[in-house]
N, C-alpha and C positions, 0 to 999 in steps of 0.2 A: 395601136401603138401609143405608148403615153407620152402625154407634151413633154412631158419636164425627167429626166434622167441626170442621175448623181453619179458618178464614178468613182470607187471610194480610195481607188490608188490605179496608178498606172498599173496596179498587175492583178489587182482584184477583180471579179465578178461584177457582174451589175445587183444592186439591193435589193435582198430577198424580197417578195413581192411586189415588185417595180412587173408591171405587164408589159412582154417585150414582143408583143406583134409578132408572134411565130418564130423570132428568130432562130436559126439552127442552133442547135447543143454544141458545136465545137467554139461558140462566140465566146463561151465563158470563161474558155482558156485561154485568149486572146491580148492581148495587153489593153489597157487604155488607149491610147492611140490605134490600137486597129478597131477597137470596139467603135469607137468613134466615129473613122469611116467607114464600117460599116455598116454602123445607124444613120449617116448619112446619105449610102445609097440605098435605103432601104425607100420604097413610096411609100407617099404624105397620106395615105389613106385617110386621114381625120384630117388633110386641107389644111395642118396644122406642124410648124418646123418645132422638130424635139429641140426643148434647152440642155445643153449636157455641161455640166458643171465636174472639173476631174480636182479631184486632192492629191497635191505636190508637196515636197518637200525638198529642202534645199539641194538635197542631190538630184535631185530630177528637175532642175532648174534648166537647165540645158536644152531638155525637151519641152519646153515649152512652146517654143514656138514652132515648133513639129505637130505640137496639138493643137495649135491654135491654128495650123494649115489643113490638120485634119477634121477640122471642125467645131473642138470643144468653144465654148462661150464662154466659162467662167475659171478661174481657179480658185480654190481652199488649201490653205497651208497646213499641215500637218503640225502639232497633234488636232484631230478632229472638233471642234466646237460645236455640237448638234443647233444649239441655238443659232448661230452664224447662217450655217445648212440652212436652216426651217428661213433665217430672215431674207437669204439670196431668194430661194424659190419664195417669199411672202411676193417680193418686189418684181420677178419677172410676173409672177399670176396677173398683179396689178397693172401691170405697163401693157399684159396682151387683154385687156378688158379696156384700157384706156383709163382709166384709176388714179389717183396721184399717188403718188409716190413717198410722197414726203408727208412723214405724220405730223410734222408741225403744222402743216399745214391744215390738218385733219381735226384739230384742236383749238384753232384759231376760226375755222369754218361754224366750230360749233359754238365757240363765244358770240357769233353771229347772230346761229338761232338761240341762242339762250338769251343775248340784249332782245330778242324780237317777242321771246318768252315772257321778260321780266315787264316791257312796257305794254303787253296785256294785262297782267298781273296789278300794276298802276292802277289801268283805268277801272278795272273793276274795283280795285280798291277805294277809288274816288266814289264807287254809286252805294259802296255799304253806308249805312245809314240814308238813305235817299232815295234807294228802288232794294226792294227784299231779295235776295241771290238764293236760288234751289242751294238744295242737297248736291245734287248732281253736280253742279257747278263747281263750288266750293272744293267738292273732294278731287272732281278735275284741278285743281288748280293745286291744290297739296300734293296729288299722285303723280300729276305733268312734272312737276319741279323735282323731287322724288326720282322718277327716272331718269330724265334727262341728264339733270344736276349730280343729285347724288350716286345712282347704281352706274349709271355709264361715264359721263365727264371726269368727273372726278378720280372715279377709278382711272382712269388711260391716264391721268396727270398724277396719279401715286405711279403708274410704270414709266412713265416719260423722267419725271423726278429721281425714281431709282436709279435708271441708265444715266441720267443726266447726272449725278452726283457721282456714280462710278466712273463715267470719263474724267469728269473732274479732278478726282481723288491721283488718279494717273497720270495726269498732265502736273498737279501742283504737288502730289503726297499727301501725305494723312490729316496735314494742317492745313487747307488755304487758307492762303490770309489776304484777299486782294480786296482793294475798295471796291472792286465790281462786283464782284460772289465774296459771300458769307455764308454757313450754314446758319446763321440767322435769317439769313432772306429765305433761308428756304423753308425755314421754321413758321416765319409767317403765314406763309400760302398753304402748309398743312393747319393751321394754326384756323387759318377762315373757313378751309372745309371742316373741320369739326363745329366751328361756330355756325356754320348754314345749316348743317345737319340738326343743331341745337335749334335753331329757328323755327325751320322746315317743322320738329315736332312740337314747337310751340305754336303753330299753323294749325294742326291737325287737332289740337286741343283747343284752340280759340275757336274752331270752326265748331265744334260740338258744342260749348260755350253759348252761339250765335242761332245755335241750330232749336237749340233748347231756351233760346229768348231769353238767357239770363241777362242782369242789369248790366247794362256799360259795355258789354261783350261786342259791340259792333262797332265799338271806337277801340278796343285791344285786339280787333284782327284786326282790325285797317291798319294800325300803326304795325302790329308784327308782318304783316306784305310789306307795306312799305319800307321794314328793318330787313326783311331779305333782300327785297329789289336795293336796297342801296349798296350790302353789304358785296353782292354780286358783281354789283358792276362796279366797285371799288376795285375786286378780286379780280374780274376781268382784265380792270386797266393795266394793273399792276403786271400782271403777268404779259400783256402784249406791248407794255409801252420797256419793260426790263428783261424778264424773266427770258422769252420767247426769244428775242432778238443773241441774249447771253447765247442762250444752248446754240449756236449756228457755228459759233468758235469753236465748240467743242465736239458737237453729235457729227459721228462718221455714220458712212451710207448705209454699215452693218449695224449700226446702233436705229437706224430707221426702220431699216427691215425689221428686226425687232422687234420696235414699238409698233410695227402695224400689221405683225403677226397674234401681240399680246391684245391690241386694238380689237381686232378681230373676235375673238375671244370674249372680250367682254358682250358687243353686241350681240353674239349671238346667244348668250347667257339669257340673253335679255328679251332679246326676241329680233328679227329686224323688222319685222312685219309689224311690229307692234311700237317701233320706235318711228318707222315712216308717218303712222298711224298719228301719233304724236303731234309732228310735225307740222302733218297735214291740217289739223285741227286748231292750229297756232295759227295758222295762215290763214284759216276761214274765222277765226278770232276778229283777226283783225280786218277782216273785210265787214265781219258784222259790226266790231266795233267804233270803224271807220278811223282808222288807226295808220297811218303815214309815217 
């Protein structure tokens, strides 16, 4: 039986290729609400209670709470929103894993490990000139920032910013004008991720630079880490000490599911195996580097 069940109207079928546990041929003709109880009495064979989410519409408001006795969990209002669909079921996946919920929070966790990222990044940069750094190194430290930074964070904070500027636009219209949001402010925070990006490949070219012993090159990567790490955690502050707290006024629960369906997405573009991988390596950083 599958965990999670859509209902696409009190009189529809269940979603072609939804796998329904054997259920008999006449369920299809069934309404919603009977569909319901009788996926209800169906056993847990997977140990596991179906989510059933049914889409209503204002005339079928009535029975809502007929379906809510018959079992349904969720409702969707009619016309259909697919993305809506995809961010309820993102949000129960996460809640029966035990997962958070809440992608702010998912973005704020990572400003975590990226401050933890940027002050390895320091201390190596204090020993250029001082003790010689591999190849290896170096290119770790360009490709760590690289991932982290640019292919994953940043991308979920270009979808958080999109959704977040569409609520906005809804709640104020096409012009906000409030001392707390500007599209200026938001201008910024695009504004620094192109400029880290600009860094990050001034990184990758000072390192070759340093690799190849040219003159003065190990005093122009030291300063270009040290111009990401600062610009970073400027960009960090900024956005957890304004930006962050703003979007809480305005992101509804369906604008999370959302971003942590799009979340989703990105990581594994990426790899997750390869982003733990990361992580992990950060953290033994700093144990070698003795790093508190």
């Amino acid at each position: 039986m599958a965990d999670l069940f859509s209902l696409y109207s009190c009189k529809w079928p269940l979603i072609p290729g939804l796998k329904t546990g054997g259920f008999p041929a006449f369920i299809t003709k069934l309404n919603g609400i009977e569909v319901a109880t009788e996926i209800r009495k169906q056993p847990k064979a997977s140990g596991k209670t179906p989510y059933i989410i049914m889409v209503t519409s204002k005339s079928g408001q009535e029975n809502m709470l007929l379906a809510l006795e018959a079992g349904v969990d969720d409702f969707i209002s009619k016309p259909i929103d697919s993305s809506i669909l995809i961010s309820r079921i993102k949000v129960v996946e996460r809640q029966r894993k035990e997962l958070t919920t809440n992608a702010m929070s998912i973005l704020m966790e990572e400003h975590i490990a990226l401050a933890r990222m940027s002050r390895v990044f320091e201390t190596l940069a204090e020993k250029i000139g001082k003790n010689p750094l591999s190849n290896a190194l170096l290119e770790w430290v360009s490709s760590t920032a690289i991932m982290l930074d640019t292919k994953v964070h940043h991308k979920k904070e270009d979808i958080f910013m999109m959704i977040f500027l569409e609520r906005v636009l809804k709640e104020h219209g096409e012009s906000p004008n409030s001392r707390i949001f500007s599209r200026t402010s938001l201008k910024t925070i695009e504004d620094e991720h192109e400029e880290l990006k600009i860094i990050l490949a001034d990184i990758q070219n000072k390192v070759k630079w340093y690799l190849e012993k040219k003159k003065g090159a190990d005093l122009t990567l030291k300063k270009a880490i040290n111009d990401y790490v600062h610009l970073l955690q400027i960009h960090m502050e900024r956005e957890d000490k304004y930006l962050f707290p703003l979007s809480y006024k305005y992101l509804t629960e369906d604008d999370m599911g959302r971003m942590l369906a799009e979340f989703e997405n990105v990581e594994l573009k990426v790899g997750i195996k390869k982003l733990d991988k990361r992580l992990e390596q950060i953290i033994k950083a700093e144990a070698i580097l003795n790093i508190k």
